[in-house]
C-alpha positions in Angstrom: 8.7 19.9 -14.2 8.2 16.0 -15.2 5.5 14.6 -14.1 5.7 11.2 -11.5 6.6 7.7 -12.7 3.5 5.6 -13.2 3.7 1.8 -13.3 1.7 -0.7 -15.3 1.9 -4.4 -15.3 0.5 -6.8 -18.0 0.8 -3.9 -20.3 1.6 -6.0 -23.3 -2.0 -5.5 -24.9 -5.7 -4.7 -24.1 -6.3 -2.3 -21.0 -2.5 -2.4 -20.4 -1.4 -0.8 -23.1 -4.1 1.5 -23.8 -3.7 2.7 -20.4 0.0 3.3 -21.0 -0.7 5.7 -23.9 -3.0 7.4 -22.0 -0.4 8.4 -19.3 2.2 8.7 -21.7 0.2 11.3 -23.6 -0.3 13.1 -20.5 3.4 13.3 -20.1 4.4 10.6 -17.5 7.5 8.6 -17.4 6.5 4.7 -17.5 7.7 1.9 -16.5 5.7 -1.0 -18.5 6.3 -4.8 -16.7 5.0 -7.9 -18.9 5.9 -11.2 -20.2 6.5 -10.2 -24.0 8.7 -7.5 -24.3 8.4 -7.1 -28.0 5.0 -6.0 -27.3 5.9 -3.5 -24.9 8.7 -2.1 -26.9 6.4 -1.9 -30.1 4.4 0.8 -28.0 7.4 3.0 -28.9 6.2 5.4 -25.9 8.7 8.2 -24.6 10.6 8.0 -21.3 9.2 4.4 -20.9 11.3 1.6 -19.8 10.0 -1.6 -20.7 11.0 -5.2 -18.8 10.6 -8.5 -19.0 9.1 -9.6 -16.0 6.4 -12.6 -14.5 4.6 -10.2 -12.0 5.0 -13.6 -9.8 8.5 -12.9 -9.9 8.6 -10.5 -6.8 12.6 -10.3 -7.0 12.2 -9.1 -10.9 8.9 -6.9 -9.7 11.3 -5.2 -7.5 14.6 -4.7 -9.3 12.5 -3.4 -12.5 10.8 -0.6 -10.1 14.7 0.1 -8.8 16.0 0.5 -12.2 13.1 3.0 -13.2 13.1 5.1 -10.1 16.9 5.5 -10.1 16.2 6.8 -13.8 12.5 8.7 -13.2 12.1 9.1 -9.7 9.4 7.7 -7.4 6.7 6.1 -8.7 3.3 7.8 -8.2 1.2 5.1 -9.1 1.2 1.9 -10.3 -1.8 0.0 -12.3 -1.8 -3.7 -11.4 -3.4 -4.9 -14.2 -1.6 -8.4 -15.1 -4.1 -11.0 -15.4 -5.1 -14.6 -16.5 -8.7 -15.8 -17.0 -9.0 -19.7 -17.6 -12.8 -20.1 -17.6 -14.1 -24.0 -16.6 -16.2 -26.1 -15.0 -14.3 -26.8 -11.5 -14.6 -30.5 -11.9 -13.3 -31.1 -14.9 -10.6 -28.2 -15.0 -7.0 -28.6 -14.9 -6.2 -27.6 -12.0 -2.6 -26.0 -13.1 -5.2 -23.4 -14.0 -5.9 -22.0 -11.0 -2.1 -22.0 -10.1 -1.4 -20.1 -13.2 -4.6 -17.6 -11.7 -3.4 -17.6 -8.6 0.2 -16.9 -9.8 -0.9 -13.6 -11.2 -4.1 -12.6 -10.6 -3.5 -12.2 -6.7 0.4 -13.2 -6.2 1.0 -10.8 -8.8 -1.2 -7.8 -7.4 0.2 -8.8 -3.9 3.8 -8.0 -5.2 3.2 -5.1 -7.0 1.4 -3.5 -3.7 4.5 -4.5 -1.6 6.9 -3.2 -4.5 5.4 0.5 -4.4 3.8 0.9 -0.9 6.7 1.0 1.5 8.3 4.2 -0.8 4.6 5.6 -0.8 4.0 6.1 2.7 7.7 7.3 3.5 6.2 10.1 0.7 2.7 9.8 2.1 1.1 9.8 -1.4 0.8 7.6 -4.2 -1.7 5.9 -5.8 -2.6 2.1 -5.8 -4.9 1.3 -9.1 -6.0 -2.5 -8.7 -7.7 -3.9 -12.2 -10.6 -6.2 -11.0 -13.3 -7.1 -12.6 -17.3 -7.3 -12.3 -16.6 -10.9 -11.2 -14.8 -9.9 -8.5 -18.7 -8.7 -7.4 -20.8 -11.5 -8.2 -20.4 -15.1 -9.4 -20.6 -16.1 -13.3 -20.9 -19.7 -15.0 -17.5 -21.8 -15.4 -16.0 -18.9 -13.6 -15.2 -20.3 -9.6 -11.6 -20.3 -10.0 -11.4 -16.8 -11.5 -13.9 -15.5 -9.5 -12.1 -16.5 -6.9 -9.1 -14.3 -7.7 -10.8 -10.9 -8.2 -13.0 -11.5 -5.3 -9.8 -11.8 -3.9 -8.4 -8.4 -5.5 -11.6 -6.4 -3.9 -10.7 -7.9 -0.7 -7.1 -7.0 -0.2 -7.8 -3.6 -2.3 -10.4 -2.4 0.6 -8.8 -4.3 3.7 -5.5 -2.2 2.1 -6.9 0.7 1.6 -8.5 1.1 5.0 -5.1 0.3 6.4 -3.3 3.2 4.2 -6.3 5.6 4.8 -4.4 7.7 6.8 -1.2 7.9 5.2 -1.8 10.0 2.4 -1.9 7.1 -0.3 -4.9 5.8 -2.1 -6.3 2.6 -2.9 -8.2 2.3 -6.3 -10.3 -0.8 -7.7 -11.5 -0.8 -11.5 -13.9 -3.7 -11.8 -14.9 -3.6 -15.5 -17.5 -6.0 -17.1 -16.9 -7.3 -20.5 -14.2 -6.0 -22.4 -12.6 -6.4 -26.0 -9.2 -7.7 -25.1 -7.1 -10.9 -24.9 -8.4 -12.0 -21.9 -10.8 -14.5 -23.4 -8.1 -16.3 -25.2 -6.4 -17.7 -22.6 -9.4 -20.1 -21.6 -8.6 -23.7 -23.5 -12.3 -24.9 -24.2 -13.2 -23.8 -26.9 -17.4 -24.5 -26.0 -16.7 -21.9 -22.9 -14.7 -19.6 -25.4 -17.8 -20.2 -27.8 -20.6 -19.8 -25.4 -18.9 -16.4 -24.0 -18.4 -15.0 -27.0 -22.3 -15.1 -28.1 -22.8 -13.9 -24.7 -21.0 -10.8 -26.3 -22.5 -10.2 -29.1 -25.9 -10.5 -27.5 -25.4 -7.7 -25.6 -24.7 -5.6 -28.1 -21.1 -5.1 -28.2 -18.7 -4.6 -25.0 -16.2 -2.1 -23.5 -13.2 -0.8 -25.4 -9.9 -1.3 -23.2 -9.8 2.4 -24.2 -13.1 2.9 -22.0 -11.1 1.3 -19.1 -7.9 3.3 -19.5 -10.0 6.6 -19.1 -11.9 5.7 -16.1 -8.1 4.8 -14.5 -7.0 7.9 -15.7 -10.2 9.6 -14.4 -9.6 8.0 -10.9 -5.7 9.0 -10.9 -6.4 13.0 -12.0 -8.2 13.5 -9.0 -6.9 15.8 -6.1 -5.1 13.2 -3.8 -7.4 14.0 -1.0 -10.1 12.1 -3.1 -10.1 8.4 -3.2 -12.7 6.8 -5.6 -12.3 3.6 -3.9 -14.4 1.8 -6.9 -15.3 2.3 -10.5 -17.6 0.1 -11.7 -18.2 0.2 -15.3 -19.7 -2.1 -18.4 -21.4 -2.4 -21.7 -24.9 -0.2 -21.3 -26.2 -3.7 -22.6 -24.4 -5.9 -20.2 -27.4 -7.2 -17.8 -25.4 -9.6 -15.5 
């Protein structure tokens, strides 16, 4: 038998896509959701449908997770992973930043959630896998609008998940530390780009998106009974 359908936003690059081998090497159908669809097609990945869609866009969210269950089935999972990080000082920041953070780091993970959950619980199982970060635990420099957002992820992961308990259908968070992806990119100054960057380096190197992927996969393998609400994982050297 196939296995389930599995989900993944942002799966253009870095934890996305590594993540998206993963499963697809373990034999599930996919259904891959980001902004730059040559990406997602260069994965080349079997039984994978691969859309164009701003995870803020919860009409496109919702007919892309039509299209691929009509053509896989239900989907099992799904990996909210989509994410912006603009790093800045809050007083000088544009603030069309924290829109754009806003946009997809928690409007985004909001309409992912709503596309899957209401199928889930008519199952009663399926798996919600919400990418956080380590600054969704504790505060960082030039950080108060991102922070802001993955605190914001933990918060509607666990108030979710309590609400689901009973129904069958679990509620993971993955709140990594450093990792080597394009993440960093996205933040315009380049002193903040510069200053994290050392930061990097003097810990001794950071996580792979690879080291991320597995600990998702990890989470998903287990019996559904088991819910590892949290992961929380980064570099051996990573102090903060």
């Amino acid at each position: 038998m196939r296995k389930p359908l599995i989900v993944i936003t942002g799966a253009s690059s870095g934890i996305g896509a590594a993540t998206a081998r993963l499963f697809s090497e373990a034999g599930h159908p996919l259904l891959l959701l980001a902004r730059r669809i040559d990406r997602l097609e260069a994965l080349r990945l079997p039984d994978t449908m691969c859309r164009q869609v701003d995870v803020s866009d919860r009409a496109a969210v919702l007919a892309a997770l039509a299209e691929a269950e009509a053509c896989f089935g239900p989907a099992d999972a799904i990996v909210n992973n989509a994410g912006v990080m603009l790093l800045g000082a809050i007083a000088g920041q544009d603030p069309d930043q924290w829109q754009a953070m806003l946009d997809v780091n928690v409007k985004g993970l909001l309409n992912g959630i709503h596309a899957v959950l209401a199928g889930m619980l008519a199952r009663g199982r399926g798996s919600i896998i919400n990418i956080s970060s380590i600054a969704g635990r504790k505060t960082f420099p030039n950080h108060v609008a991102y922070c802001g957002t993955k605190f914001a992820v933990h918060a509607i992961s666990e108030n979710l998940r309590e609400e689901v308990a009973g129904s069958g259908v679990r509620v993971i968070t993955i709140a990594p530390g450093a990792v080597e992806t394009e993440l960093l990119g996205h933040t315009t100054d380049e002193a903040i780009k510069a200053g994290y960057q050392e930061w990097k380096q003097g810990m001794g190197g950071v996580l792979d998106a690879q080291d991320v992927a597995e600990a998702i996969a990890y989470a998903y393998a287990q019996p559904q009974r088991v819910c590892i609400r949290e992961i929380v994982l980064a570099a051996t050297g990573q102090a903060a």
